[in-house]
C-alpha positions in Angstrom: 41.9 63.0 -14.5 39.2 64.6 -17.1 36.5 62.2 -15.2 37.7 64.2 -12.0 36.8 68.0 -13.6 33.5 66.7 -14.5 32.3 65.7 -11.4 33.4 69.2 -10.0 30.3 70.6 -10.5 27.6 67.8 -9.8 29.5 67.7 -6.3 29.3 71.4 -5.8 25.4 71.8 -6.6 24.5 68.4 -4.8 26.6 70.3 -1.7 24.7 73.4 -2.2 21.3 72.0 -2.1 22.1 69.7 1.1 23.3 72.9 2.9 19.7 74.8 2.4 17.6 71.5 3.3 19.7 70.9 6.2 19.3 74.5 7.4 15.3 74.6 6.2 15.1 71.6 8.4 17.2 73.4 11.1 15.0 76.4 11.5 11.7 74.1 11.6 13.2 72.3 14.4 14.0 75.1 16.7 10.7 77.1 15.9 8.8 77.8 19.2 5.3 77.0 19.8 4.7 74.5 16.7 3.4 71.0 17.9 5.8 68.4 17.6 3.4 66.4 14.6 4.1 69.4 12.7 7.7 69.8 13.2 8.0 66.7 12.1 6.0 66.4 9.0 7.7 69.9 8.0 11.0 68.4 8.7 9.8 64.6 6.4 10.1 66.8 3.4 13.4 68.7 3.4 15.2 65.4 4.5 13.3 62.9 1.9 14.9 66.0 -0.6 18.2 65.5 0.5 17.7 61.8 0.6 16.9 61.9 -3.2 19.9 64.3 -4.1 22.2 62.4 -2.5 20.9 59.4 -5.0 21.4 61.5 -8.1 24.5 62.3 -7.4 25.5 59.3 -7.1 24.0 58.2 -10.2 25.7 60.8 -12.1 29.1 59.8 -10.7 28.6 56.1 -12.1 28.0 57.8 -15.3 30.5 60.3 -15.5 32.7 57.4 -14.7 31.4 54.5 -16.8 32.2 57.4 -20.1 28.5 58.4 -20.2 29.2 62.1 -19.7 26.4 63.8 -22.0 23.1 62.9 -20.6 21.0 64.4 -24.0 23.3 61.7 -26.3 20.5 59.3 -25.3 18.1 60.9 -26.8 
């Protein structure tokens, strides 16, 4: 149950930062009058972002659950 409460807020922030890529890559997709090259380059970025958080917070979770809860006890 205490492993639960500590994943509360990776899950929240993760959640946050998907929600304003997704709607950065949103608004680039339905902007008029931009070739479609540079829709999609502008759109690479955002989703490569969210690709990466997705990976951390998954990363955190294994160590949140293997008992590594305090990242700065490694150094």
């Amino acid at each position: 149950m205490s492993h639960t409460k500590k994943m509360i807020a990776p899950i929240i922030i993760a959640a946050l930062m998907l929600l304003y890529y997704i709607g950065i890559v949103l608004l680039f997709l339905f902007v008029d009058g931009v070739p479609l090259a540079l829709k999609l380059l502008m759109v690479a970025g955002p989703l490569a972002i969210c690709g990466v958080t997705i990976g951390v917070l998954v990363s955190r979770i294994r160590e949140i659950e293997g008992g590594e809860e305090d990242d700065l006890s490694k150094y």
